[in-house]
N, CA, C and O atoms as CSV, one atom per row, in Angstrom:
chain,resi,resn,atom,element,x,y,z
A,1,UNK,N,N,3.665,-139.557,-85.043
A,1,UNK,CA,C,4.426,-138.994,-83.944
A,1,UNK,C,C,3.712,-139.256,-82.613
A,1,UNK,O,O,4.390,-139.365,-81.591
A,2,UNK,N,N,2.409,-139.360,-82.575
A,2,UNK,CA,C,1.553,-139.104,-81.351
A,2,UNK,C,C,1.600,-140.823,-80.520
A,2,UNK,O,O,1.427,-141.068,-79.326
A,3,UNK,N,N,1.878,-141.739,-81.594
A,3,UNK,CA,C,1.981,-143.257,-81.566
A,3,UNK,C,C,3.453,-143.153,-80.628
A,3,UNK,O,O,3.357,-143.367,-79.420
A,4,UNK,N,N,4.321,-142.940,-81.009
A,4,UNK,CA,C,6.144,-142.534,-80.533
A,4,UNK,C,C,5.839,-142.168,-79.291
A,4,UNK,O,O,6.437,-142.807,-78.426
A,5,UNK,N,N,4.867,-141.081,-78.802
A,5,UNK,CA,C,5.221,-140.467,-77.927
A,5,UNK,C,C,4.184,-141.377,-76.745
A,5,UNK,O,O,4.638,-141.510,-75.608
A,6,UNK,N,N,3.157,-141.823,-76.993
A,6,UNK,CA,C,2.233,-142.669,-76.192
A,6,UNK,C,C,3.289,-143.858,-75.884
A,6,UNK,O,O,3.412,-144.312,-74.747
A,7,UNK,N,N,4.051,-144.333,-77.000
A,7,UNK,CA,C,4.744,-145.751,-76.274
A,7,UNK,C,C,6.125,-145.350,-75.651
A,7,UNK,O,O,6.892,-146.174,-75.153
A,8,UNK,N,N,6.441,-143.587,-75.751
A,8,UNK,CA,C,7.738,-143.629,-75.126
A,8,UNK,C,C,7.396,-143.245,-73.338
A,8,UNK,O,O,8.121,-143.460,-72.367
A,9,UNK,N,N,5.828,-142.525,-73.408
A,9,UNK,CA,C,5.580,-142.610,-72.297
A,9,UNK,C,C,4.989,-143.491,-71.432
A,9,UNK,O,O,4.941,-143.365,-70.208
A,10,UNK,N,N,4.328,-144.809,-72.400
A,10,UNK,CA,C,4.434,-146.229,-71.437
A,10,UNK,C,C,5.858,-146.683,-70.771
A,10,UNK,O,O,6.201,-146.777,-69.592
A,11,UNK,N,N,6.425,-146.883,-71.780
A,11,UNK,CA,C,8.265,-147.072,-71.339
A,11,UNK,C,C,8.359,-146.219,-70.182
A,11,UNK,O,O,8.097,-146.699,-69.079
A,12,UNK,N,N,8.610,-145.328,-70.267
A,12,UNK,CA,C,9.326,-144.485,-69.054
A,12,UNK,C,C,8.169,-144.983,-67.405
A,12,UNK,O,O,8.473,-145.327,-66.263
A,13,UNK,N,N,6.789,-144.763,-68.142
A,13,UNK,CA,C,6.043,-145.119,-66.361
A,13,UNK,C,C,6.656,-147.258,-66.062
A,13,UNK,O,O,7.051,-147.779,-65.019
A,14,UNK,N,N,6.526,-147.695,-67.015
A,14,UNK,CA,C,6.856,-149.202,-67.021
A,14,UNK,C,C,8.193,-149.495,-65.862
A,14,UNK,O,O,8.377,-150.323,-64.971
A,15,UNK,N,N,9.230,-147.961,-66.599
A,15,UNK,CA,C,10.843,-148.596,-66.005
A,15,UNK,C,C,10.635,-148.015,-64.530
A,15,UNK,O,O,11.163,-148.575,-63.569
A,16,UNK,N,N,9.742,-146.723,-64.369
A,16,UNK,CA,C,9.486,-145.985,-63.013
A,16,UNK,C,C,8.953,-146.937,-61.710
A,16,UNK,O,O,8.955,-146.901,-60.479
A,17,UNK,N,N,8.551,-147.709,-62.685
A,17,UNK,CA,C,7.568,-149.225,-61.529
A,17,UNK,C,C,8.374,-149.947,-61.427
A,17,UNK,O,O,8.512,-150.400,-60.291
A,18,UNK,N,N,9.241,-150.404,-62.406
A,18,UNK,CA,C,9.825,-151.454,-61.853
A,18,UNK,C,C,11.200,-151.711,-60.741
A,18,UNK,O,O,11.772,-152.777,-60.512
A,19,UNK,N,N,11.481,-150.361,-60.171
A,19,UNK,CA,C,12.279,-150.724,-58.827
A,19,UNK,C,C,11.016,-151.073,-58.004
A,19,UNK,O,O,11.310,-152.195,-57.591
A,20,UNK,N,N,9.862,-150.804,-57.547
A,20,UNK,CA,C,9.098,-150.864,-56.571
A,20,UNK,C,C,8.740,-152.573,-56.562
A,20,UNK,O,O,8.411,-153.177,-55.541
A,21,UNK,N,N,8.824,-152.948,-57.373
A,21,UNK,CA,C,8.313,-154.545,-57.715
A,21,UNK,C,C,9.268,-155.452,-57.294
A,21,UNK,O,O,8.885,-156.567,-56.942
A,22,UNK,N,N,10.918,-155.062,-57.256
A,22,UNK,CA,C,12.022,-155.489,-57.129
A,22,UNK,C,C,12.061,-155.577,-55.394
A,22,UNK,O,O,12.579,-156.480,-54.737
A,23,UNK,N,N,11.350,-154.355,-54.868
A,23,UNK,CA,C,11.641,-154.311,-53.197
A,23,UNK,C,C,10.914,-155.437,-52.613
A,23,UNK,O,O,9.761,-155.712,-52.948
A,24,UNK,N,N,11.322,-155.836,-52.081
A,24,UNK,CA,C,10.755,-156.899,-51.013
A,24,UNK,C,C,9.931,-156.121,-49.682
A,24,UNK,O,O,10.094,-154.994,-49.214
A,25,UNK,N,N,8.986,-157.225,-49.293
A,25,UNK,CA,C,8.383,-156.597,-48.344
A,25,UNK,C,C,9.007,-156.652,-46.976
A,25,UNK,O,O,9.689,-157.650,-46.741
A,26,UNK,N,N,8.899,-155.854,-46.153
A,26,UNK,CA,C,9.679,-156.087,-44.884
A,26,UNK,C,C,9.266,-157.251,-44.228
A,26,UNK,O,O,8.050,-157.441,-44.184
A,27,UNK,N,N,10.324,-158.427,-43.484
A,27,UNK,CA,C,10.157,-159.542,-43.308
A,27,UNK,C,C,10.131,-159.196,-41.618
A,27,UNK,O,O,10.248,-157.985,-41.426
A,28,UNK,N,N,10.023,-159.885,-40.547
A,28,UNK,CA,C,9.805,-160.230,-39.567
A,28,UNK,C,C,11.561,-159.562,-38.627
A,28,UNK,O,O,11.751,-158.740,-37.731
A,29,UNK,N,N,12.308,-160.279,-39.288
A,29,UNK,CA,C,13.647,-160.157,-39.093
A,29,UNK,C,C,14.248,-158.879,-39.424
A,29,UNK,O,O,15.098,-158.386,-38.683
A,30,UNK,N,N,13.798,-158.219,-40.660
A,30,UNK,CA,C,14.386,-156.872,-40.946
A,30,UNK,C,C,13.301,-155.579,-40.152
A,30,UNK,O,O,13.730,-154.519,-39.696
A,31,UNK,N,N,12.214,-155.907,-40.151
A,31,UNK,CA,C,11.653,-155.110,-38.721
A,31,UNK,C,C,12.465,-154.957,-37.193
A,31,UNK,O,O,12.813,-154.010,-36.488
A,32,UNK,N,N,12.539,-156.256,-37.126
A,32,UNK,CA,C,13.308,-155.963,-35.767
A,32,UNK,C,C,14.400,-155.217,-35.784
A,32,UNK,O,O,14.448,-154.206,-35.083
A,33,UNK,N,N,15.673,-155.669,-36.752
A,33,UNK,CA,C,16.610,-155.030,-37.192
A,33,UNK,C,C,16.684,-153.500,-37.788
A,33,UNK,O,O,17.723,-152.843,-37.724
A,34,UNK,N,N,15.559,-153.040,-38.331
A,34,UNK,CA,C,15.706,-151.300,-38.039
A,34,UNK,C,C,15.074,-150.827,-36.942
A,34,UNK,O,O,15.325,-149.648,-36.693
A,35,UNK,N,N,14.254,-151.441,-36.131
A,35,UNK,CA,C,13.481,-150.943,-35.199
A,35,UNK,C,C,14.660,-150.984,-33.826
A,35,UNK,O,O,14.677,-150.155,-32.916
A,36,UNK,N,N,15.302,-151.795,-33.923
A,36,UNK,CA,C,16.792,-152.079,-32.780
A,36,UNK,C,C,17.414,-151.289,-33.718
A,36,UNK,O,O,18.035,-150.743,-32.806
A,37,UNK,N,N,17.816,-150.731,-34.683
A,37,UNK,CA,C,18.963,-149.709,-35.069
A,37,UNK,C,C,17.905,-148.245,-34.847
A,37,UNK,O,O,18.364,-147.293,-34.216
A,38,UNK,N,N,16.805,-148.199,-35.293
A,38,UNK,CA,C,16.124,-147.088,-34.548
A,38,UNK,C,C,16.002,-146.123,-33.190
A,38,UNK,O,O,15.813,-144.922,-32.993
A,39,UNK,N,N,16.240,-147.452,-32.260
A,39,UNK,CA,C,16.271,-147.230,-30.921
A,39,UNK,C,C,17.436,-146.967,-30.358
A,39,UNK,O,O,17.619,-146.236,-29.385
A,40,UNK,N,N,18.450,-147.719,-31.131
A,40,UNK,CA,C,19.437,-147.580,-30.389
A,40,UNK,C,C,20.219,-145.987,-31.311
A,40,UNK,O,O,21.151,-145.430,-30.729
A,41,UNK,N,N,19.875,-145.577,-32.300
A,41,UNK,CA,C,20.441,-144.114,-32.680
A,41,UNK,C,C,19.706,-143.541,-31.412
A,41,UNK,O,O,20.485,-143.322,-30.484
A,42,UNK,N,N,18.204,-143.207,-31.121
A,42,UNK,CA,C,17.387,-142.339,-30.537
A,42,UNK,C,C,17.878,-142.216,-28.993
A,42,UNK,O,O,18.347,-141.249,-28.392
A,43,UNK,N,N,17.645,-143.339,-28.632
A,43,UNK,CA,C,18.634,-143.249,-27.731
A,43,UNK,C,C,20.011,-142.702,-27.301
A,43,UNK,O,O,20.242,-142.362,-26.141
A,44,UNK,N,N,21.150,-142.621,-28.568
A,44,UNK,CA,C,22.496,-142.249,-28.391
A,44,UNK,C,C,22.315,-140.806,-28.976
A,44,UNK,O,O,23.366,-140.223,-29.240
A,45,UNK,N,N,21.311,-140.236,-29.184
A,45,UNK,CA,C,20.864,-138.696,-29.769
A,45,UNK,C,C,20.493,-138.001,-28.203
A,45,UNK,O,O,20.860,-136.868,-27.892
A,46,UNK,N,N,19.917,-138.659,-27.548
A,46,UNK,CA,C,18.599,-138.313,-26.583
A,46,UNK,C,C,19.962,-138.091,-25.256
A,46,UNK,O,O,19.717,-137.474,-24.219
A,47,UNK,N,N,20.940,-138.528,-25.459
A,47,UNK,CA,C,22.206,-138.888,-24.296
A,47,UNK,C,C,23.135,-137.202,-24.777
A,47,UNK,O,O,23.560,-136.243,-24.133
A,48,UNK,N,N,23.103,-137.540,-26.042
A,48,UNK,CA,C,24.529,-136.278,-26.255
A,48,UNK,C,C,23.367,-135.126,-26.711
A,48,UNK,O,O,23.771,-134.196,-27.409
A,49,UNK,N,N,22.294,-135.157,-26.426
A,49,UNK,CA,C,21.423,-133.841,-26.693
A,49,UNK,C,C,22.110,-132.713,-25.550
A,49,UNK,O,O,22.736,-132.951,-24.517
A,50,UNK,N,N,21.764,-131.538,-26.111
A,50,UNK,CA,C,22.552,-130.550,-25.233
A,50,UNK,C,C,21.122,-130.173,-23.997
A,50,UNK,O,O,21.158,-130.033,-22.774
A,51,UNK,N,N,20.286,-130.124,-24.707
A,51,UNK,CA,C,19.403,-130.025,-23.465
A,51,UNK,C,C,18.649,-131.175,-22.190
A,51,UNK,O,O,17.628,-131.104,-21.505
A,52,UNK,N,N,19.669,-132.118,-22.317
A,52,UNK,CA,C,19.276,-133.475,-21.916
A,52,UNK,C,C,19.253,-133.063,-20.647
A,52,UNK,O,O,19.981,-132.137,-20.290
A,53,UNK,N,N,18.299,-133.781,-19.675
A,53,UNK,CA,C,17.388,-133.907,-18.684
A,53,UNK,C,C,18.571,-135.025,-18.033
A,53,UNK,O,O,19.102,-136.019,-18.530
A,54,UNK,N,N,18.732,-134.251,-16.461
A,54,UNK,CA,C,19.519,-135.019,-15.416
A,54,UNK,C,C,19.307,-136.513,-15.404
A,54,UNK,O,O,20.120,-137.430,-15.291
A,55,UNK,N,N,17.711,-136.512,-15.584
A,55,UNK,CA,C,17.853,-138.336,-15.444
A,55,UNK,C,C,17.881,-139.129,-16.885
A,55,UNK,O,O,18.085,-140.326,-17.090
A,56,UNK,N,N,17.634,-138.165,-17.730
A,56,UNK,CA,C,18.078,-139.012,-19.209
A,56,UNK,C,C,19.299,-139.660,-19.098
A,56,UNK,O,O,19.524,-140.694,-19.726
A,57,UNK,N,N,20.278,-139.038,-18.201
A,57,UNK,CA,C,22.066,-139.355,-18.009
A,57,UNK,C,C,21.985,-140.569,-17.374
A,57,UNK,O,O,22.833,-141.426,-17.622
A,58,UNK,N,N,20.959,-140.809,-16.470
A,58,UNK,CA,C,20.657,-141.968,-15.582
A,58,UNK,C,C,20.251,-142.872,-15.926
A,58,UNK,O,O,20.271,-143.871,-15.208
A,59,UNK,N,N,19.721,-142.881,-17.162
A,59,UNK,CA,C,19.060,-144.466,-17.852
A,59,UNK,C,C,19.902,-145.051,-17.789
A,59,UNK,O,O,21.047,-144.729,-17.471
A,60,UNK,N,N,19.311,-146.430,-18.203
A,60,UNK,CA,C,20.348,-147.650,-18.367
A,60,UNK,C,C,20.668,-147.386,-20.144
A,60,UNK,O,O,20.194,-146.682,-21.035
A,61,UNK,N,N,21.516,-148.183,-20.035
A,61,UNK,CA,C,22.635,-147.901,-21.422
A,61,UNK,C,C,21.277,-148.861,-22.090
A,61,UNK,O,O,20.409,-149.569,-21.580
A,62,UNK,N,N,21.693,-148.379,-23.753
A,62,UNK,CA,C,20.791,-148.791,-24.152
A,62,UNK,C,C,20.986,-148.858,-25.684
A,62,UNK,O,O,20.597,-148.020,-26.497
A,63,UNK,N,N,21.916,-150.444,-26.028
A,63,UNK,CA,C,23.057,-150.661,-27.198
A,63,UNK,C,C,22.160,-152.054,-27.267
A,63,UNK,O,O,22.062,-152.912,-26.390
A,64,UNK,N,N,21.560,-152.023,-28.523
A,64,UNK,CA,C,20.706,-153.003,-28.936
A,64,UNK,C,C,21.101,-154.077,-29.714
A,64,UNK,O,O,21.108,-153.772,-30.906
A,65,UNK,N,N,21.472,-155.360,-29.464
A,65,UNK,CA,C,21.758,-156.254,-30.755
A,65,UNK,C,C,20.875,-157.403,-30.947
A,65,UNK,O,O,20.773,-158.342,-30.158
A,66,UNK,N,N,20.393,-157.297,-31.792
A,66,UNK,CA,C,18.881,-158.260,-31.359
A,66,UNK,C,C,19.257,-159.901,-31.954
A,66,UNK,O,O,18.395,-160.691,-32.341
A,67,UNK,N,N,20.798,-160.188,-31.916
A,67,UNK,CA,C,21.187,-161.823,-31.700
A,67,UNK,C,C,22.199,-161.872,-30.715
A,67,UNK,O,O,23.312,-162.397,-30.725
A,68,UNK,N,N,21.583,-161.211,-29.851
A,68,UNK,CA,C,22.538,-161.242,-28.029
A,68,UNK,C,C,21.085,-161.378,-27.568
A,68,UNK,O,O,20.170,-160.591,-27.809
A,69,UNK,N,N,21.028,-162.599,-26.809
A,69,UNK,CA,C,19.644,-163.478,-26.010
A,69,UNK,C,C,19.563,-162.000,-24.972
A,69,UNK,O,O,18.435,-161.679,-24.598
A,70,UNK,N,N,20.655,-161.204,-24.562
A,70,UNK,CA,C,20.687,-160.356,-23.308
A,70,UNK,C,C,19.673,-159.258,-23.638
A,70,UNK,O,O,19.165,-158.721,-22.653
A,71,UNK,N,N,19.264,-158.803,-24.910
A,71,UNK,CA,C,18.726,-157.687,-25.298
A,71,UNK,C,C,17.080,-157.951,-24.824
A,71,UNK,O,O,16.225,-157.066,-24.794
A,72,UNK,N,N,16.897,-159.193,-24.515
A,72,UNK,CA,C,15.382,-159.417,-24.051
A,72,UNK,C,C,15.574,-158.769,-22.932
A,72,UNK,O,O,14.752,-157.899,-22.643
A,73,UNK,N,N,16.810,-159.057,-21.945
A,73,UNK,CA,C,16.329,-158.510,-20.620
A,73,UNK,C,C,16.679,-156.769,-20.440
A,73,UNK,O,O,16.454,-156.026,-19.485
A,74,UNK,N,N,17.272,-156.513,-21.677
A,74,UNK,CA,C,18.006,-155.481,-21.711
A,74,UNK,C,C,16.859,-154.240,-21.898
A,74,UNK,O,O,16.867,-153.115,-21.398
A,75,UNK,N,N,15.790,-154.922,-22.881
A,75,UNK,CA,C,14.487,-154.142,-22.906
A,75,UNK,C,C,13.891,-154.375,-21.876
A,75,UNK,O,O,13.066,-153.561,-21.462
A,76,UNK,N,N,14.085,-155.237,-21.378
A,76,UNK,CA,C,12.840,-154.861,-19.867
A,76,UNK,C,C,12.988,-154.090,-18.447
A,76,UNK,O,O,12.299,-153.613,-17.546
A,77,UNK,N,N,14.742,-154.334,-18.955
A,77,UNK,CA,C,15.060,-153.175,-18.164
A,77,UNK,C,C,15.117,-151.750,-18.495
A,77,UNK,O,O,15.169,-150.868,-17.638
A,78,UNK,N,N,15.110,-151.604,-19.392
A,78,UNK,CA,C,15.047,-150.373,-19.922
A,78,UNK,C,C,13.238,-149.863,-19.837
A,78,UNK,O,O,12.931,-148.965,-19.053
A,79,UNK,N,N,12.394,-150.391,-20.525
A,79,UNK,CA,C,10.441,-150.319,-20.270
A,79,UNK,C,C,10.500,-149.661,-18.721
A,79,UNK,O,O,10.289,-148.494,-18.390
A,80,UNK,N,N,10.882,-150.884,-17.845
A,80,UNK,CA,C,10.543,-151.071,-16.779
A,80,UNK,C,C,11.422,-149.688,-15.895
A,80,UNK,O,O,10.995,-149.418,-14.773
A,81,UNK,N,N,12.395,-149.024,-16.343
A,81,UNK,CA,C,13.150,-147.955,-15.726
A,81,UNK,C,C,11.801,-146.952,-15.102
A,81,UNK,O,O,10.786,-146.777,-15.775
A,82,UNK,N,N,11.968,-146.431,-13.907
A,82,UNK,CA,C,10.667,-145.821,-13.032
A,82,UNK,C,C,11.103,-144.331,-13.369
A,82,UNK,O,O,10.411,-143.458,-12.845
A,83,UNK,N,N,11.867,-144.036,-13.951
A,83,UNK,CA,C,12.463,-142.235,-13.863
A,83,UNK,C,C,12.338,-141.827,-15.145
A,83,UNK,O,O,12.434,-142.686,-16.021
A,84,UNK,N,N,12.104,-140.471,-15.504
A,84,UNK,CA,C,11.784,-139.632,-17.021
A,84,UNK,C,C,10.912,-140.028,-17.799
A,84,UNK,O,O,10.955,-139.991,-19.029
A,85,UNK,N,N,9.807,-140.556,-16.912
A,85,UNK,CA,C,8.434,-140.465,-17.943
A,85,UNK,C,C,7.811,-139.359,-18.022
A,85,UNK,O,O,6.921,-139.409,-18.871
A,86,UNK,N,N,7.921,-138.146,-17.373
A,86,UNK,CA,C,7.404,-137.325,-17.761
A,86,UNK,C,C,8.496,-136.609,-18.991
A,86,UNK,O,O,8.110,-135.529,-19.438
A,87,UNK,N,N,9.344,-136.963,-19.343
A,87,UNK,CA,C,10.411,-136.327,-20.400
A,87,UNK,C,C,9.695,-137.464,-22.001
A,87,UNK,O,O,9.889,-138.654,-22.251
A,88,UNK,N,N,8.967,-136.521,-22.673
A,88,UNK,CA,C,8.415,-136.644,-23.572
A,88,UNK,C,C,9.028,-137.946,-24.697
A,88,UNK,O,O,8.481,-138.950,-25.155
A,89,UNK,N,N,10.581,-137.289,-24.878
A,89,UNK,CA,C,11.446,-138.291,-25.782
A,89,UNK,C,C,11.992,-139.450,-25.396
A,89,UNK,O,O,12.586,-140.226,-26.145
A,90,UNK,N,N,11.723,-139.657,-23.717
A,90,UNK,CA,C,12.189,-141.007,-22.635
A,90,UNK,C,C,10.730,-142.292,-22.914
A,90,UNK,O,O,10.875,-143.513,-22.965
A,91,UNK,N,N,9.784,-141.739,-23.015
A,91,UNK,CA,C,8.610,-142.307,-22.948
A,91,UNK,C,C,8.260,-142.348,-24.366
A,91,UNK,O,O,7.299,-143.104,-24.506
A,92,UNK,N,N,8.608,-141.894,-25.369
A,92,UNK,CA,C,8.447,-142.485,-27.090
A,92,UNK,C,C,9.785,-143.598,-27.168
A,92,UNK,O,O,9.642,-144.559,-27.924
A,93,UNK,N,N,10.770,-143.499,-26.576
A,93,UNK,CA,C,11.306,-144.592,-26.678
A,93,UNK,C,C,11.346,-145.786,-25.849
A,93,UNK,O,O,11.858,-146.846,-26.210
A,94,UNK,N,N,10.682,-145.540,-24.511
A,94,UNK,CA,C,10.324,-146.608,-23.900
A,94,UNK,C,C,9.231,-147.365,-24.574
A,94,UNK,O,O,9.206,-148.589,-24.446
A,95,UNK,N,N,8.214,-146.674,-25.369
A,95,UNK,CA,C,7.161,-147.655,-26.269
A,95,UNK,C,C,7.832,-147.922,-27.454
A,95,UNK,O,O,7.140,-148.730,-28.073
A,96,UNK,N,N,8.908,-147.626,-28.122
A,96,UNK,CA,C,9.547,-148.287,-29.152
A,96,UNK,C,C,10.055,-149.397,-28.891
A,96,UNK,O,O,10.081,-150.378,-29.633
A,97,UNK,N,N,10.857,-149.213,-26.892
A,97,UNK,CA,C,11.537,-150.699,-26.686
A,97,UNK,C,C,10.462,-151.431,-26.709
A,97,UNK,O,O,10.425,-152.356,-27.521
A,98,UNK,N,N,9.321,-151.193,-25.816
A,98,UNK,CA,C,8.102,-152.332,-25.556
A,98,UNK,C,C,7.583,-152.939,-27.203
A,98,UNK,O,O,7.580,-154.160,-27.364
A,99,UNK,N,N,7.273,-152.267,-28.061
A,99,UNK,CA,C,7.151,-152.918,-29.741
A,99,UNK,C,C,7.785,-153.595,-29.643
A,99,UNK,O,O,7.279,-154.717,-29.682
A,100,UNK,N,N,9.782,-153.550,-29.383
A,100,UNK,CA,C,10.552,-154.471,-30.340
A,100,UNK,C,C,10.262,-155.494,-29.373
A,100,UNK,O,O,9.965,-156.560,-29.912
A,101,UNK,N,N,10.253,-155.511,-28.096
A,101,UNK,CA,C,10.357,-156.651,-27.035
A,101,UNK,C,C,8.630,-157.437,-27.464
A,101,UNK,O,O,8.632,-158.663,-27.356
A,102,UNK,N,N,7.855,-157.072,-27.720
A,102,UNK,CA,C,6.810,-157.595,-28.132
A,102,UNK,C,C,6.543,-158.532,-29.374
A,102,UNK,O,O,5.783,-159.496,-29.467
A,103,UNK,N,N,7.466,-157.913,-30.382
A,103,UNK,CA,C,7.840,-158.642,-31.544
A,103,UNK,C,C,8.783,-159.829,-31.441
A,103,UNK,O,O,8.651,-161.012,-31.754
A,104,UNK,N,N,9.573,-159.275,-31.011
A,104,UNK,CA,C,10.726,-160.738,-30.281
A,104,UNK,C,C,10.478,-161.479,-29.798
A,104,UNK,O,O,11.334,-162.360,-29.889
A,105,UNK,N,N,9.326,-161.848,-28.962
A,105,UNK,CA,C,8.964,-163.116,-27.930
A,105,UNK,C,C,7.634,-163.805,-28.576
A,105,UNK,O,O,7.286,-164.985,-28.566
A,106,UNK,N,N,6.851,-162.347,-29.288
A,106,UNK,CA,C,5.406,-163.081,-29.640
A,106,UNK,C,C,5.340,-162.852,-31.465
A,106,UNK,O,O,4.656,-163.723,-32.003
A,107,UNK,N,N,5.855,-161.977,-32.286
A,107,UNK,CA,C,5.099,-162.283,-33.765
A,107,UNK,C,C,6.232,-163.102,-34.401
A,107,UNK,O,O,5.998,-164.195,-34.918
A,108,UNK,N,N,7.706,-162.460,-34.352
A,108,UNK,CA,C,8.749,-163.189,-34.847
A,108,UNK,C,C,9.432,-164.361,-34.040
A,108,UNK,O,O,10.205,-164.934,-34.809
A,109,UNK,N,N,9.443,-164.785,-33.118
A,109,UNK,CA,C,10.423,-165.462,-32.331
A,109,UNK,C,C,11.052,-166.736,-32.774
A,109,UNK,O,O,12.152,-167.167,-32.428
A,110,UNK,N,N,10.026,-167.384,-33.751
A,110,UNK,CA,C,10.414,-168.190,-35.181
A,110,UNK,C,C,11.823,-167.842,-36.040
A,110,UNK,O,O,12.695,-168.575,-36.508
A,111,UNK,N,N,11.637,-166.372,-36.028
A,111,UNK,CA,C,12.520,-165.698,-37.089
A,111,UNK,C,C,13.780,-165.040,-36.551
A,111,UNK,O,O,14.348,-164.053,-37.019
A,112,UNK,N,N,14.139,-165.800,-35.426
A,112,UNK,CA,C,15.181,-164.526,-34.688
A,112,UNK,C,C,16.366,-166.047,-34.338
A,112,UNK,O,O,16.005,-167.206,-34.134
A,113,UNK,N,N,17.357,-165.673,-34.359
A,113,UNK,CA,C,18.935,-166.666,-33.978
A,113,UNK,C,C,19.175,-165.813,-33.608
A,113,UNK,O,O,19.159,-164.695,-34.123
A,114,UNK,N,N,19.776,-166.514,-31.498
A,114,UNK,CA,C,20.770,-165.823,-31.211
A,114,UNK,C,C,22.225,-166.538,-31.300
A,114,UNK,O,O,22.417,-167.753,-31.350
A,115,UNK,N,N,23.301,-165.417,-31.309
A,115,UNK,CA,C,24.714,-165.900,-31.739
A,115,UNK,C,C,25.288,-165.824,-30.181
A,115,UNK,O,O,26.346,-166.399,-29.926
A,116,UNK,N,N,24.618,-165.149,-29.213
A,116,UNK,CA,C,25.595,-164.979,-28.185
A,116,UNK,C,C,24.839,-164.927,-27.241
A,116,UNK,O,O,23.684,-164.791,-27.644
A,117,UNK,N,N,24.936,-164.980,-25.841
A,117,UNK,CA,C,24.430,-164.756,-24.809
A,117,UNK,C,C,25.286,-163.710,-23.646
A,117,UNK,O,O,25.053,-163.708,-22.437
A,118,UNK,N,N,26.122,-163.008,-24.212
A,118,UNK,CA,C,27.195,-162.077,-23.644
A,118,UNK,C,C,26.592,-160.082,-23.176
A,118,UNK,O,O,26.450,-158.966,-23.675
A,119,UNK,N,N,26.441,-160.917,-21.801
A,119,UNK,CA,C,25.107,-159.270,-21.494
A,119,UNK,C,C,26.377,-158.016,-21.209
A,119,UNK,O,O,26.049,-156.849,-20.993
A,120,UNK,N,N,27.546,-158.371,-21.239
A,120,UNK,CA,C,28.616,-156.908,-21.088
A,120,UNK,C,C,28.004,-156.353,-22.581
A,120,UNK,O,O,27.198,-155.454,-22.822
A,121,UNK,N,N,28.678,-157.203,-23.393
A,121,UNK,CA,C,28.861,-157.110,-24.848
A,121,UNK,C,C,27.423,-155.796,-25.330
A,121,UNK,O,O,27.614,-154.889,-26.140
A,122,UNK,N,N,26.278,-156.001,-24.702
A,122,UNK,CA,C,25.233,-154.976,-24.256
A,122,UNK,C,C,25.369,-153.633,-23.403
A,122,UNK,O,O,24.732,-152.583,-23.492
A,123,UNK,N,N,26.542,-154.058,-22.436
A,123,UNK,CA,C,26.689,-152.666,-21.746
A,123,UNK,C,C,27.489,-152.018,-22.398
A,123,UNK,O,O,27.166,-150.845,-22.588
A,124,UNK,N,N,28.652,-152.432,-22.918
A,124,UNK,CA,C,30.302,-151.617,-23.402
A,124,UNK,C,C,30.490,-152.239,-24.880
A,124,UNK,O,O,31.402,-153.006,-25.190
A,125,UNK,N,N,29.191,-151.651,-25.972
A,125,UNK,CA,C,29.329,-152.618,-27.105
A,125,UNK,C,C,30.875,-152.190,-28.109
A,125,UNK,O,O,31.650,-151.255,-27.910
A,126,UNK,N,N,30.917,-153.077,-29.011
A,126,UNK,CA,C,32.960,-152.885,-29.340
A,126,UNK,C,C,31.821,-151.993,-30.929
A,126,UNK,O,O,30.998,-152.749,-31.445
A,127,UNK,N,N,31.888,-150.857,-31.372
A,127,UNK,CA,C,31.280,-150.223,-32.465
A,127,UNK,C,C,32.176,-150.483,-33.468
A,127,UNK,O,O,33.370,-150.340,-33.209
A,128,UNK,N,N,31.742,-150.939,-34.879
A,128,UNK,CA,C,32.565,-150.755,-36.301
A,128,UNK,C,C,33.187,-149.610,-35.981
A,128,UNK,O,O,32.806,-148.785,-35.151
A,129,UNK,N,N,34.260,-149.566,-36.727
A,129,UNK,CA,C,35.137,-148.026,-36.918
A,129,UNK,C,C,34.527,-147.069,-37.859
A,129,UNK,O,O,33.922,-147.706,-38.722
A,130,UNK,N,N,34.447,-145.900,-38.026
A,130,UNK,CA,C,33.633,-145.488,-38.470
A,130,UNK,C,C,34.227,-145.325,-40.123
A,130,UNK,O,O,35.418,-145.393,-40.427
A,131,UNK,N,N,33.059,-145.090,-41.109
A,131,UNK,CA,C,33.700,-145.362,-42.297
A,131,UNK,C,C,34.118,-143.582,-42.757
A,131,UNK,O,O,33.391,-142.611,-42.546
A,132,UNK,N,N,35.399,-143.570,-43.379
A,132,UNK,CA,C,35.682,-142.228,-43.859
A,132,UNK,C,C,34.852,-141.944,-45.028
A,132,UNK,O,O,34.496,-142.786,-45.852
A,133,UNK,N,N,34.579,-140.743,-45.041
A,133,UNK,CA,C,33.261,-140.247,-45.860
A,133,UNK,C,C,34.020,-139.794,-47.546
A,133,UNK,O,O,33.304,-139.368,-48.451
């Protein structure tokens, strides 16, 4: 019995490992891609927050698609914005934009296609419909 139970509990740790072996490591391209879906939720949280700060309303829009060439300048305008650095949650996401804009020009830039060069398409982006739950 003690034989049964040693190989039923190899089995079970064996099958427990093997989703982790299956995951891939994060590539260059899928960094950018949650780190631009990161920013751009925190951002659209930080806007409809109820206690949001007069000049949080004043940022520049800030709708990330990281195969629109526009989103390079779109982060530097956004870094470079001079108002609500003292607002704690304005300035953790201004160093999130500076990461992704850092990654984009200097570790990945190999790894990035853009499809468009359309800088509205950045201001007034067209959103999926949302999916019914």
């Amino acid at each position: 019995k003690l034989p049964t139970m040693k190989m039923l509990l190899s089995l079970i740790a064996l099958l427990s490992v093997a989703p982790l072996a299956n995951a891939a490591p994060p590539t260059c391209y899928s960094r950018m891609l949650s780190l631009s879906k990161e920013i751009t939720e925190s951002f659209k949280e930080l806007q409809t927050s109820e206690d949001a700060d007069s000049c949080v309303m004043m940022l520049p829009k800030l709708y990330l698609d990281i195969h629109n060439y526009c989103v390079l300048a779109k982060l530097r305008e956004f870094v470079a914005y001079p108002r609500c650095d003292t607002v704690r949650e304005v300035s953790e996401l201004k160093e999130k934009a500076r990461s992704l804009y850092t990654i984009m020009i200097s570790y990945c830039r190999r790894d990035l296609v853009f499809f468009t060069d359309d800088c509205s398409a950045l201001e007034n982006p067209i959103l999926p419909p949302n999916k019914p739950s």
